[in-house]
C-alpha positions in Angstrom: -16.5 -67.6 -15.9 -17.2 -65.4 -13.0 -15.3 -65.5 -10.0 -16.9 -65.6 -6.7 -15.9 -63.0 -3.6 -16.9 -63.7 -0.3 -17.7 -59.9 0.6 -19.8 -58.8 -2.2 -22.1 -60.0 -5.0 -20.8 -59.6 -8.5 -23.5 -61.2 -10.0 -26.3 -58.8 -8.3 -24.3 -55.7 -9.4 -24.4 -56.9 -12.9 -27.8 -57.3 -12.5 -29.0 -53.9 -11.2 -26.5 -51.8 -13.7 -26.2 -53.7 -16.4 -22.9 -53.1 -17.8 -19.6 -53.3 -16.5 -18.2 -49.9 -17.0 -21.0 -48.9 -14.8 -20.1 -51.0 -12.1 -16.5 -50.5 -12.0 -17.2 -46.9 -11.5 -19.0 -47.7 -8.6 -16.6 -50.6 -7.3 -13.8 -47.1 -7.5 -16.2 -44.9 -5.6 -17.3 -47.5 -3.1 -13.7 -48.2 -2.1 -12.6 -44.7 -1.8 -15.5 -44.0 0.2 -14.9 -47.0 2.7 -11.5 -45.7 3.5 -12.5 -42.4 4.3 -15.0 -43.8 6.1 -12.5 -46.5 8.2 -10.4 -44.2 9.6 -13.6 -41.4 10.6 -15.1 -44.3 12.9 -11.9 -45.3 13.7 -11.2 -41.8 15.2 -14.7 -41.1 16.2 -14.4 -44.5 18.6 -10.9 -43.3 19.6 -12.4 -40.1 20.6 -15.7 -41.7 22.3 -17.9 -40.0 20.1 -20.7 -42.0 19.6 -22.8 -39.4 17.8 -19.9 -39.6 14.7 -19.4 -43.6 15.2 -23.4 -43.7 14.4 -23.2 -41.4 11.7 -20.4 -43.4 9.8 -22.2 -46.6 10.4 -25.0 -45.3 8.7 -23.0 -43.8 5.9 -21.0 -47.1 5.7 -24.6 -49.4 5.6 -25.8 -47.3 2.2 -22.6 -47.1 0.7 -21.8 -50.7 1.0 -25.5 -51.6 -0.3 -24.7 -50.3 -3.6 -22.3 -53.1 -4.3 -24.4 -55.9 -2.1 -22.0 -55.9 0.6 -24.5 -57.8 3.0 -22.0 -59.0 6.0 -20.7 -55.6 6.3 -24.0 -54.1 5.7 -25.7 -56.4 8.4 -23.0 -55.2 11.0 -23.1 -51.4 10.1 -26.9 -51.8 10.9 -26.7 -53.8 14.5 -23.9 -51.0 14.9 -26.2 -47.7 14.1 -29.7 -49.2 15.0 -28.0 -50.0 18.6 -25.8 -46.5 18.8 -29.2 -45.0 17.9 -31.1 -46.7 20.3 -29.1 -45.7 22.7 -26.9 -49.0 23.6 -23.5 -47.5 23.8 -22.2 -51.7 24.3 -22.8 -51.9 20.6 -19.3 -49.8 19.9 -17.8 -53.1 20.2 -18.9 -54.0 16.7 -16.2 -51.5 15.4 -13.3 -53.8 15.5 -15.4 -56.3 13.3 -16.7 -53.3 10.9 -13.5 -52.1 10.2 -12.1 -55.5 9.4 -15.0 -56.2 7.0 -14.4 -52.8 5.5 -11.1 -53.9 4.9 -11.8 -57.3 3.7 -14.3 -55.7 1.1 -11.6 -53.0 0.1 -9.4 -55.8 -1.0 -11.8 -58.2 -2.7 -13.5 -54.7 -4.7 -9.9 -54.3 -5.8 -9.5 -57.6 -6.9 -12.3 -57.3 -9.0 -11.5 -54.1 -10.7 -7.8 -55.6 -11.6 -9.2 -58.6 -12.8 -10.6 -57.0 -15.9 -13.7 -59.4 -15.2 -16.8 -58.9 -17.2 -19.3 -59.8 -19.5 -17.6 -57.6 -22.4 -14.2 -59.3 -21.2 
């Protein structure tokens, strides 16, 4: 039985890779990428540099499509499509971002101790 996460599609990722060992490597490189990437736009906004805010939204909108991520996907986009368009209001997405970084973080964890797969 798979399990269902709120933040991410399992079932997609199986899908496009095919096996698990696959997709847990990514799961690991997705999560350590988000973190780096939480506290750079975390800092950038600190700082008011917009230029590095839109550059991390970007990064974080590929990075989180690999893994189907589309809440926090959807939101990195509004944040760097706005930024780039030159609607500085748009910084006020960070707060909601980060925390759907962080809620994707924790459920990609989950998944990687749960020892879930087909090959389970």
């Amino acid at each position: 039985m798979t399990i269902s996460y709120a933040t991410f599609d399992i079932d997609d990722l199986m899908r496009e890779f095919g096996d698990v060992d696959t997709v847990r490597e990514l799961v690991t490189i997705v999560r350590t990428d988000l973190a780096a990437y939480a506290d750079r736009l975390s800092a950038a906004l600190a700082a008011g540099d917009y230029a590095t805010v839109r550059e991390t939204a970007h990064a974080i909108k590929g990075t989180v499509s690999n893994v189907s991520a589309r809440a926090c996907r959807d939101l990195a986009d509004r944040l760097d499509g706005g930024l780039k368009a030159g609607k500085s209001d748009v910084v006020g997405l960070v707060p909601g971002l980060l925390l759907e970084c962080q809620k994707l973080r924790a459920e990609l964890g989950l998944w990687l101790e749960s020892g879930q797969g087909p090959d389970r």
